[in-house]
VOTORDO-238089 format. One record per atom (N, C-alpha, C, CB): residue number from 1; residue in three letters; chain; atom name; x, y, z. Coordinates in nm, 2 decimals. Glycine has a CB too. Layout:
<nodes>
- num:residuo:cadena:atomo:x:y:z
- NUM:ala:A:CA:X:Y:Z
...
</nodes>
This chain:
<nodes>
- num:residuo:cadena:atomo:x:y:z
- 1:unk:A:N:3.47:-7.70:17.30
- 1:unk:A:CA:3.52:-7.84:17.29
- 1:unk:A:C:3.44:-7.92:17.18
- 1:unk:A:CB:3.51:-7.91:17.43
- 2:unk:A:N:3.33:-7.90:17.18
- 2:unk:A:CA:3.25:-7.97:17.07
- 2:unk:A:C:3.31:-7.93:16.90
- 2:unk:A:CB:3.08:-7.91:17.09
- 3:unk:A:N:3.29:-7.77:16.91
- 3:unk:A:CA:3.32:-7.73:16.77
- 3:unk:A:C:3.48:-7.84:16.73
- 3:unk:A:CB:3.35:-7.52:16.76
- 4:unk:A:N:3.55:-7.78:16.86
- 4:unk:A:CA:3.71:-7.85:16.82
- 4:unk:A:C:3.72:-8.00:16.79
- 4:unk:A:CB:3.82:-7.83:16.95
- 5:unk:A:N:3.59:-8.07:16.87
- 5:unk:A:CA:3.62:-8.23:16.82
- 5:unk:A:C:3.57:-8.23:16.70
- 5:unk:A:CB:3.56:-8.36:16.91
- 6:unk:A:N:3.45:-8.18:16.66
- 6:unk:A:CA:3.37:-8.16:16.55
- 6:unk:A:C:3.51:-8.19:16.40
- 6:unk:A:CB:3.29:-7.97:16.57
- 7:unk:A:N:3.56:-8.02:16.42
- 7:unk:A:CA:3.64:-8.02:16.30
- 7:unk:A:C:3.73:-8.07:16.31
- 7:unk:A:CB:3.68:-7.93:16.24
- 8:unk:A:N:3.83:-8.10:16.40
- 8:unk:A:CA:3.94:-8.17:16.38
- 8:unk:A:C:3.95:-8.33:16.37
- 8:unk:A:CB:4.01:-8.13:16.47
- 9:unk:A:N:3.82:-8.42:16.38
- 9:unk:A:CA:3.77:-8.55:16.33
- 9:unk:A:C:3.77:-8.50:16.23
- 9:unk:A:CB:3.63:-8.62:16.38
- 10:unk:A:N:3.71:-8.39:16.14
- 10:unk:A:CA:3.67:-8.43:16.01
- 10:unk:A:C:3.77:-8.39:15.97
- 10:unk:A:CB:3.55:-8.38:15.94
- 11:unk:A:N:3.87:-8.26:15.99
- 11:unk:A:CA:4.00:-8.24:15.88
- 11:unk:A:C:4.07:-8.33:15.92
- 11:unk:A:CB:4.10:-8.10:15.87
- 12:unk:A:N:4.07:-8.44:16.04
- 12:unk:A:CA:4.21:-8.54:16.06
- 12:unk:A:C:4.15:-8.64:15.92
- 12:unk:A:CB:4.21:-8.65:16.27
- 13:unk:A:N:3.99:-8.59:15.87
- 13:unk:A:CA:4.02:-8.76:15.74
- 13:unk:A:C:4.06:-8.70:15.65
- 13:unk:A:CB:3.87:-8.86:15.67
- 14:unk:A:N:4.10:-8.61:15.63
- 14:unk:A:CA:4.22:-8.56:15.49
- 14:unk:A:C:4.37:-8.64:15.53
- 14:unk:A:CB:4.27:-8.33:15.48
- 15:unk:A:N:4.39:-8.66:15.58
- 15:unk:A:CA:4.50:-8.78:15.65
- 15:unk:A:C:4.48:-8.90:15.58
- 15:unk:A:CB:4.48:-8.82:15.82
- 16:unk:A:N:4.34:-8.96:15.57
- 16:unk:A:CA:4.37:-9.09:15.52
- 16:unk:A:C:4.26:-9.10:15.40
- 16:unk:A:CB:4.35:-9.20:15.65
- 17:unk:A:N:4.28:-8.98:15.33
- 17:unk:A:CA:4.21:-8.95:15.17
- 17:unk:A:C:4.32:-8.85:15.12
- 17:unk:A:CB:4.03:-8.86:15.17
- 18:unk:A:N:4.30:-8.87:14.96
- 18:unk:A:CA:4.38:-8.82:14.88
- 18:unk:A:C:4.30:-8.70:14.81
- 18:unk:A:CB:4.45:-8.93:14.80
- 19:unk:A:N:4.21:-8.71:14.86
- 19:unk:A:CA:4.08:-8.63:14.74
- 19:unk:A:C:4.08:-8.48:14.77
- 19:unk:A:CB:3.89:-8.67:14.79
- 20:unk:A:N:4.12:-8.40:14.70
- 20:unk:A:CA:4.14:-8.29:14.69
- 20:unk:A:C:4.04:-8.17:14.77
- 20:unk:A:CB:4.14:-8.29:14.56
- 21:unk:A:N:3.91:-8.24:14.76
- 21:unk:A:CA:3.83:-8.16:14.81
- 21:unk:A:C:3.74:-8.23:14.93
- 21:unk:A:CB:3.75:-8.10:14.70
- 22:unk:A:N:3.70:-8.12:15.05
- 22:unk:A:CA:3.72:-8.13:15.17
- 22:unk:A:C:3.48:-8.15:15.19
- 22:unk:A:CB:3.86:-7.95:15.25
- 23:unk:A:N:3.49:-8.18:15.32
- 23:unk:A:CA:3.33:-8.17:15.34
- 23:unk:A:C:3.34:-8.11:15.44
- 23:unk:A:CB:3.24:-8.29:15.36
- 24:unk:A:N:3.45:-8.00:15.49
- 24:unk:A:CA:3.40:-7.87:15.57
- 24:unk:A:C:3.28:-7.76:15.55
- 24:unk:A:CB:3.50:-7.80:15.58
- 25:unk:A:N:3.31:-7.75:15.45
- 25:unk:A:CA:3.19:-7.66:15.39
- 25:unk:A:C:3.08:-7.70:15.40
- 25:unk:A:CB:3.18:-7.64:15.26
- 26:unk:A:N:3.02:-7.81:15.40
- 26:unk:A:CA:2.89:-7.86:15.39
- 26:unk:A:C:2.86:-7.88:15.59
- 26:unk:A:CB:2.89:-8.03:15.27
- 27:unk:A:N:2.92:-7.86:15.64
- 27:unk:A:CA:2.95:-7.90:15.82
- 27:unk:A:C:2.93:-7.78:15.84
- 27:unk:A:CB:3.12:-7.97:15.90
- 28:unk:A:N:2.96:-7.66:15.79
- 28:unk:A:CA:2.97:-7.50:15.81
- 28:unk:A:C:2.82:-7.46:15.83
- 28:unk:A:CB:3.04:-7.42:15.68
- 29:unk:A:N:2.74:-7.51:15.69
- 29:unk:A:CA:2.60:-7.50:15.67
- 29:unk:A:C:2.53:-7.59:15.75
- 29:unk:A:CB:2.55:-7.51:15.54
- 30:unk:A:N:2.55:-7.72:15.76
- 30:unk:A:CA:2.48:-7.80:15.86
- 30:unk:A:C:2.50:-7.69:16.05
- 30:unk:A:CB:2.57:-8.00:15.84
- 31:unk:A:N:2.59:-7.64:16.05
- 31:unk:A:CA:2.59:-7.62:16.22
- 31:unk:A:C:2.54:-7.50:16.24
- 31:unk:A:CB:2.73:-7.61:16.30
- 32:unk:A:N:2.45:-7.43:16.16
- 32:unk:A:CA:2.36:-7.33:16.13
- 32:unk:A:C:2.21:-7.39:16.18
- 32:unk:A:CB:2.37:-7.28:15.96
- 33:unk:A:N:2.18:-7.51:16.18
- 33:unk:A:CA:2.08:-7.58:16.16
- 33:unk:A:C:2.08:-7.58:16.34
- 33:unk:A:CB:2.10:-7.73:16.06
- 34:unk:A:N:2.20:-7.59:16.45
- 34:unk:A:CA:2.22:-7.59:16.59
- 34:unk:A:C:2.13:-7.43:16.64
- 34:unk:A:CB:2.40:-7.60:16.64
- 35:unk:A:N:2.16:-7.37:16.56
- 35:unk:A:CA:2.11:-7.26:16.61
- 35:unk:A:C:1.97:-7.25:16.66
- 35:unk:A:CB:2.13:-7.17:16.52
- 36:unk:A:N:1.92:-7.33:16.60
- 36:unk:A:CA:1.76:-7.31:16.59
- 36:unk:A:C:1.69:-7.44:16.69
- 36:unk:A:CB:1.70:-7.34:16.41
- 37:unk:A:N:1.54:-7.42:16.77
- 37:unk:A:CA:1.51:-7.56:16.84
- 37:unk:A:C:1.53:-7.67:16.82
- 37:unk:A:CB:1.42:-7.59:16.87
- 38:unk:A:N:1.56:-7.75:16.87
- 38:unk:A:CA:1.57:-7.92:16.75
- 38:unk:A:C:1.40:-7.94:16.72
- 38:unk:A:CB:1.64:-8.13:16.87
- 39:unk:A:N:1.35:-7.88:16.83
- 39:unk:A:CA:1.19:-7.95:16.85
- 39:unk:A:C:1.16:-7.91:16.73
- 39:unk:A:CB:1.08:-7.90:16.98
- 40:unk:A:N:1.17:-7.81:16.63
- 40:unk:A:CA:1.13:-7.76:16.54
- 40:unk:A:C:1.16:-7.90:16.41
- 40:unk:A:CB:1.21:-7.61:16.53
- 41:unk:A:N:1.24:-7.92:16.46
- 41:unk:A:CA:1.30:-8.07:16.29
- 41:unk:A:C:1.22:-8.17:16.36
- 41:unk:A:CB:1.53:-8.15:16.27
- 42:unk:A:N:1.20:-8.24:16.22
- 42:unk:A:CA:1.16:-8.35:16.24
- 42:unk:A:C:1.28:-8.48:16.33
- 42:unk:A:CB:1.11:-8.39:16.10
- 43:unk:A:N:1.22:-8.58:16.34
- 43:unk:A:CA:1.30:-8.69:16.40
- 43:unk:A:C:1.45:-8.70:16.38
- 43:unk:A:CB:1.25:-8.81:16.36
- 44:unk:A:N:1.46:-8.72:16.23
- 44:unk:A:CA:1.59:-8.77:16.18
- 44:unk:A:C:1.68:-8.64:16.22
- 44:unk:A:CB:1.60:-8.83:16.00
- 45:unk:A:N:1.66:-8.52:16.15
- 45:unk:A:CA:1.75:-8.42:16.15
- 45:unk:A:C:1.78:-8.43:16.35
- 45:unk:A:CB:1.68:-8.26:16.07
- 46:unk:A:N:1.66:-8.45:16.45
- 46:unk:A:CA:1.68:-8.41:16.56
- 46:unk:A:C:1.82:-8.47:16.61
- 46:unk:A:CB:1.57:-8.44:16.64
- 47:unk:A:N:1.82:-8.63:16.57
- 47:unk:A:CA:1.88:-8.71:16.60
- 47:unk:A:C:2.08:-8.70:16.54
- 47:unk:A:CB:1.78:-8.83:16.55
- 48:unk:A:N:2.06:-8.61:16.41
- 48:unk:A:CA:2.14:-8.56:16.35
- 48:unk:A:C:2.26:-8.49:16.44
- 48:unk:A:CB:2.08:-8.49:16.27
- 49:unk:A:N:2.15:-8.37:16.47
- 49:unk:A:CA:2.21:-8.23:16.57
- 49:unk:A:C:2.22:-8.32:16.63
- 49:unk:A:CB:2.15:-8.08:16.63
- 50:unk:A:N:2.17:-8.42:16.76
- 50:unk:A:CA:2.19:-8.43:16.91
- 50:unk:A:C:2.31:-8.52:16.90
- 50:unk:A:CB:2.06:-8.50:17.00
- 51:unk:A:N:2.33:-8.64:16.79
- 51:unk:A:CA:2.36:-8.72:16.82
- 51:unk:A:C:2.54:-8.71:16.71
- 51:unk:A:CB:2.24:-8.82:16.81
- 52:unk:A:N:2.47:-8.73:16.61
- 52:unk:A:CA:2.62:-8.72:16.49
- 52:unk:A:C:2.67:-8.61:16.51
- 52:unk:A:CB:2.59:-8.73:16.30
- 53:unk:A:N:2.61:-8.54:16.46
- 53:unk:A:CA:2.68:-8.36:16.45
- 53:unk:A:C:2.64:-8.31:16.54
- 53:unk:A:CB:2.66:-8.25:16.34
- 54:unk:A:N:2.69:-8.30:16.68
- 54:unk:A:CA:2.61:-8.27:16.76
- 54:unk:A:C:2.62:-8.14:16.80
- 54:unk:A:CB:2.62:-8.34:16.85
- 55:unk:A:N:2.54:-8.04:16.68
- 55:unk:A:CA:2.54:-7.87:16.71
- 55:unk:A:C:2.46:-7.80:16.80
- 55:unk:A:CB:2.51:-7.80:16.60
- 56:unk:A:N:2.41:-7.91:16.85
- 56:unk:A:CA:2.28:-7.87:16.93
- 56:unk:A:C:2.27:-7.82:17.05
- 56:unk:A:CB:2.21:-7.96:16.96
- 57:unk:A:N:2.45:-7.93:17.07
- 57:unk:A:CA:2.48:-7.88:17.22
- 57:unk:A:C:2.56:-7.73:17.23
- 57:unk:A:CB:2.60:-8.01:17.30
- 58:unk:A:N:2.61:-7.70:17.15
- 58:unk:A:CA:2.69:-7.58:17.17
- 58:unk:A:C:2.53:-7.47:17.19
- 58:unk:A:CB:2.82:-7.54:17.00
- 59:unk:A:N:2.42:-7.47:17.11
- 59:unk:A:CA:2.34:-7.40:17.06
- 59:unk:A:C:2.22:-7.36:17.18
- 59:unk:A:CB:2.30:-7.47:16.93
- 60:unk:A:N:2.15:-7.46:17.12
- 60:unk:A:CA:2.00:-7.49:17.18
- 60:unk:A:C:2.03:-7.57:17.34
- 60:unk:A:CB:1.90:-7.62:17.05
- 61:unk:A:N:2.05:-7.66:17.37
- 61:unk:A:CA:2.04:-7.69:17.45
- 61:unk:A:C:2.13:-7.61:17.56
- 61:unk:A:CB:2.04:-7.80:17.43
- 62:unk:A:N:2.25:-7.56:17.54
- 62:unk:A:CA:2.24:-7.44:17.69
- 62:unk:A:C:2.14:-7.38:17.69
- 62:unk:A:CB:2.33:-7.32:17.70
- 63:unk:A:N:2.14:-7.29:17.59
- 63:unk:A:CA:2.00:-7.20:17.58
- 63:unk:A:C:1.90:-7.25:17.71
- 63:unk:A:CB:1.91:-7.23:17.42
- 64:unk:A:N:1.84:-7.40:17.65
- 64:unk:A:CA:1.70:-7.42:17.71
- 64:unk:A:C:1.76:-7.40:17.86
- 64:unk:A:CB:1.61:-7.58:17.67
- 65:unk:A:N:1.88:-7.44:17.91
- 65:unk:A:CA:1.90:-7.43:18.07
- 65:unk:A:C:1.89:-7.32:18.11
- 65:unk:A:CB:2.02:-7.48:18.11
- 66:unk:A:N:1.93:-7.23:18.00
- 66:unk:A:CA:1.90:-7.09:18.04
- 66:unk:A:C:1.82:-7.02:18.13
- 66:unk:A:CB:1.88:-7.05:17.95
- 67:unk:A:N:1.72:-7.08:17.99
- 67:unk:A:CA:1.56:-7.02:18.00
- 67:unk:A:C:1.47:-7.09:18.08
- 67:unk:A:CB:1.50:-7.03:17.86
- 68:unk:A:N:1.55:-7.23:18.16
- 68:unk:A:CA:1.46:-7.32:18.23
- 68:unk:A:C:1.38:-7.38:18.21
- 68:unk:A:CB:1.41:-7.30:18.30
- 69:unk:A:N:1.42:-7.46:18.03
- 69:unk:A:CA:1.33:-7.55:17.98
- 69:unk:A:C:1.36:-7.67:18.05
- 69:unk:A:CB:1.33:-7.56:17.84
- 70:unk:A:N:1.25:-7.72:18.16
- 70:unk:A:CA:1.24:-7.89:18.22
- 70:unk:A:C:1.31:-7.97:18.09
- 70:unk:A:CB:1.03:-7.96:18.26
- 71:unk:A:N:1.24:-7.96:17.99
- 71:unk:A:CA:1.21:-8.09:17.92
- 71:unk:A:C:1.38:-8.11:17.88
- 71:unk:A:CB:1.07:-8.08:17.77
- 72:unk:A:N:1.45:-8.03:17.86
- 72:unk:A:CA:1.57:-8.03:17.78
- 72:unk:A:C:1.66:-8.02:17.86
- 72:unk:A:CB:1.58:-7.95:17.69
- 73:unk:A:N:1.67:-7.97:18.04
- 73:unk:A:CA:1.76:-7.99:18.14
- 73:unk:A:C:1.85:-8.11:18.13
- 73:unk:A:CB:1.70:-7.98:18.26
- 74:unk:A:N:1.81:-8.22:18.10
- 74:unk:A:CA:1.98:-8.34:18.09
- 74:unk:A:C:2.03:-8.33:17.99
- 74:unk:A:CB:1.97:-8.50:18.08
- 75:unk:A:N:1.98:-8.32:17.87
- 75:unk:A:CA:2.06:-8.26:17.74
- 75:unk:A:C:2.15:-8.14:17.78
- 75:unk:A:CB:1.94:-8.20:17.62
- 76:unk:A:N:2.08:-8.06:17.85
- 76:unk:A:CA:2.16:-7.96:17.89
- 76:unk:A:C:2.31:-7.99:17.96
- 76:unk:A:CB:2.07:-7.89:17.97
- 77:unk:A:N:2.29:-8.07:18.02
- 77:unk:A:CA:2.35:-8.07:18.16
- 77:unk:A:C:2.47:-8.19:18.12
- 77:unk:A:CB:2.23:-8.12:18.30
- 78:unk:A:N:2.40:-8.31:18.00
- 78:unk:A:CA:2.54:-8.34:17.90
- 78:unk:A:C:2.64:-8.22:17.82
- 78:unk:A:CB:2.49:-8.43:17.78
- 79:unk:A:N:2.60:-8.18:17.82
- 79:unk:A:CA:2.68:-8.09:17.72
- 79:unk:A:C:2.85:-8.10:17.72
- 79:unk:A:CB:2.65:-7.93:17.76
- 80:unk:A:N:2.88:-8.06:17.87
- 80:unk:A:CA:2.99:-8.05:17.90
- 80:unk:A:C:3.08:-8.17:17.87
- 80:unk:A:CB:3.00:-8.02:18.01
- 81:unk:A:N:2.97:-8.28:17.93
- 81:unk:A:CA:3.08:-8.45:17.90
- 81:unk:A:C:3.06:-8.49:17.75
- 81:unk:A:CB:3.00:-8.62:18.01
- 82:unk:A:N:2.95:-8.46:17.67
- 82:unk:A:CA:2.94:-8.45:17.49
- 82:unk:A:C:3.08:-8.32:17.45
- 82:unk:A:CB:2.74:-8.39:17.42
- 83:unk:A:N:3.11:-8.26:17.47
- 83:unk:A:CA:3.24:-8.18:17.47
- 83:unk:A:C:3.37:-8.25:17.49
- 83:unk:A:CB:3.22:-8.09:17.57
- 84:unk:A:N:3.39:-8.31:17.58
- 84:unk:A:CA:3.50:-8.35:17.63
- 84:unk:A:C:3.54:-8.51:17.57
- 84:unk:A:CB:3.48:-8.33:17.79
- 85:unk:A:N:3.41:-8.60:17.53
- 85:unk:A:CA:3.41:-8.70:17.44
- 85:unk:A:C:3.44:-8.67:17.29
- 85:unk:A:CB:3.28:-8.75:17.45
- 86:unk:A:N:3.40:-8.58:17.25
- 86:unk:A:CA:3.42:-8.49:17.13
- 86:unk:A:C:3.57:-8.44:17.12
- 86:unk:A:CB:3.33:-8.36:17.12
- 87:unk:A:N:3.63:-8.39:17.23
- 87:unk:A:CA:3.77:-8.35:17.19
- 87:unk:A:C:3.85:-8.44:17.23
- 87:unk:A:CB:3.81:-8.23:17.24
- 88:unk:A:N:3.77:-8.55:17.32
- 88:unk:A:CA:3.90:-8.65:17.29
- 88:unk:A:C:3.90:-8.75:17.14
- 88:unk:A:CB:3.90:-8.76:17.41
- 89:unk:A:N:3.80:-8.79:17.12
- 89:unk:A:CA:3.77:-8.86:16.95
- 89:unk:A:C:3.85:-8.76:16.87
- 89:unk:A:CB:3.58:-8.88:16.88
- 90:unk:A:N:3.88:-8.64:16.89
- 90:unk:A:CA:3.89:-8.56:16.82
- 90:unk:A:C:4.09:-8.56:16.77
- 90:unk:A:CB:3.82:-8.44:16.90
- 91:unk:A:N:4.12:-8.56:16.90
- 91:unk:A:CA:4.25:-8.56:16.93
- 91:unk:A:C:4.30:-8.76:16.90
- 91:unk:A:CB:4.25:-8.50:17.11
- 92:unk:A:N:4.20:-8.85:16.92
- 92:unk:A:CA:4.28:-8.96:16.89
- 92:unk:A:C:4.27:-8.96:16.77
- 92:unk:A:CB:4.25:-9.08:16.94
- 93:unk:A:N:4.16:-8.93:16.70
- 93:unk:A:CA:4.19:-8.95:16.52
- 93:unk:A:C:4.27:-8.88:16.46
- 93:unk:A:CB:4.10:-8.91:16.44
- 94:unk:A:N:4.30:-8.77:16.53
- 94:unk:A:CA:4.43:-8.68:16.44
- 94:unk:A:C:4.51:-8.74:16.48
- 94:unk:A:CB:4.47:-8.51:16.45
- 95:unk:A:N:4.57:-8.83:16.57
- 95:unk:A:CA:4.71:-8.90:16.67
- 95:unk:A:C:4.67:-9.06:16.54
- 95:unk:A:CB:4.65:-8.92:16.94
- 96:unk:A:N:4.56:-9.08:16.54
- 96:unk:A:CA:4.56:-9.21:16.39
- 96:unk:A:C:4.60:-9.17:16.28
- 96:unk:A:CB:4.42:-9.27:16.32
- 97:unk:A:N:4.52:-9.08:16.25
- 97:unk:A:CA:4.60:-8.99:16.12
- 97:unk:A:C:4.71:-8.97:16.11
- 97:unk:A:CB:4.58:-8.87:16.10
- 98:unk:A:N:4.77:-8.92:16.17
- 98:unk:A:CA:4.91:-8.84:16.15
- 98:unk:A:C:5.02:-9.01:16.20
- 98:unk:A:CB:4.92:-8.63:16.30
- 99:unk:A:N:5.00:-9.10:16.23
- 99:unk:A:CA:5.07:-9.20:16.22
- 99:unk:A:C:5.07:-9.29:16.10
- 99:unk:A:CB:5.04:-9.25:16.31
- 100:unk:A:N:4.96:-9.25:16.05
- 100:unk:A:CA:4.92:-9.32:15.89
- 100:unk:A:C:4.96:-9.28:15.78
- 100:unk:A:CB:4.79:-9.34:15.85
- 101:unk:A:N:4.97:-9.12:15.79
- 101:unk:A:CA:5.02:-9.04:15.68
- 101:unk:A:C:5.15:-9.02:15.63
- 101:unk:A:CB:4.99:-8.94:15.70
- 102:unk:A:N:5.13:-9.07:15.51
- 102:unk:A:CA:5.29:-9.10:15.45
- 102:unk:A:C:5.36:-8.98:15.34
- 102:unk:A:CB:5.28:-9.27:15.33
- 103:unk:A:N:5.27:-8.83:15.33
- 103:unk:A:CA:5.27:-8.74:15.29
- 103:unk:A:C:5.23:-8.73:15.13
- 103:unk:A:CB:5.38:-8.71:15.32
- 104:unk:A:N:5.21:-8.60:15.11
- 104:unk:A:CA:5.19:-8.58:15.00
- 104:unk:A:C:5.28:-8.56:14.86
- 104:unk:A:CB:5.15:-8.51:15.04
- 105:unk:A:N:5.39:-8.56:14.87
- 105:unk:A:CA:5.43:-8.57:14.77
- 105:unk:A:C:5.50:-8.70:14.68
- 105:unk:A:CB:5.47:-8.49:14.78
- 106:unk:A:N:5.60:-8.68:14.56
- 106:unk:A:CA:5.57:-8.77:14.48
- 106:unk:A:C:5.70:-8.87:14.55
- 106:unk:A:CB:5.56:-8.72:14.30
</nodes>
């Protein structure tokens, strides 16, 4: 649910841009960065993964529930409702989009 709100917020803004080229690619390499502890980044990136791009949850923070990290159990234990917030933003911006889009050709 995360990945799916993830990309489909970002390809729903090709809907309301004309610009040829896309910032999936750079989202591809950033969710590489989930893989790894947050505790390891400094502040801003932490806040990045947990909060904007939130790769952390698919990643690291099950994990820690896994493994029975205390400190990271509510992170953990959002996951599911950061998922389901994610695929709904996800689903209303493509439902904005696709009402705004007047198509591509001439």
């Amino acid at each position: 649910m995360i990945y799916f709100g993830i990309y489909v917020s970002l390809t729903s803004l090709s809907l309301f841009s004309d610009s040829p080229t896309g910032i999936l690619p750079l989202i591809w390499n950033i969710q590489n960065y989930g893989r790894y502890p947050v505790s390891i980044y400094n502040g801003i990136i932490r806040v990045v993964l947990t909060w904007v791009l939130p790769f952390a949850f698919v990643g690291f923070y099950p994990a820690a529930f896994f493994l029975r990290r205390d400190a990271f159990l509510t992170m953990a234990l959002l996951t599911p409702v950061v998922g389901g917030i994610l695929m709904l933003f996800g689903i209303w911006i493509w439902n904005v989009g696709v009402r705004r889009y007047r198509g591509a050709g001439s």
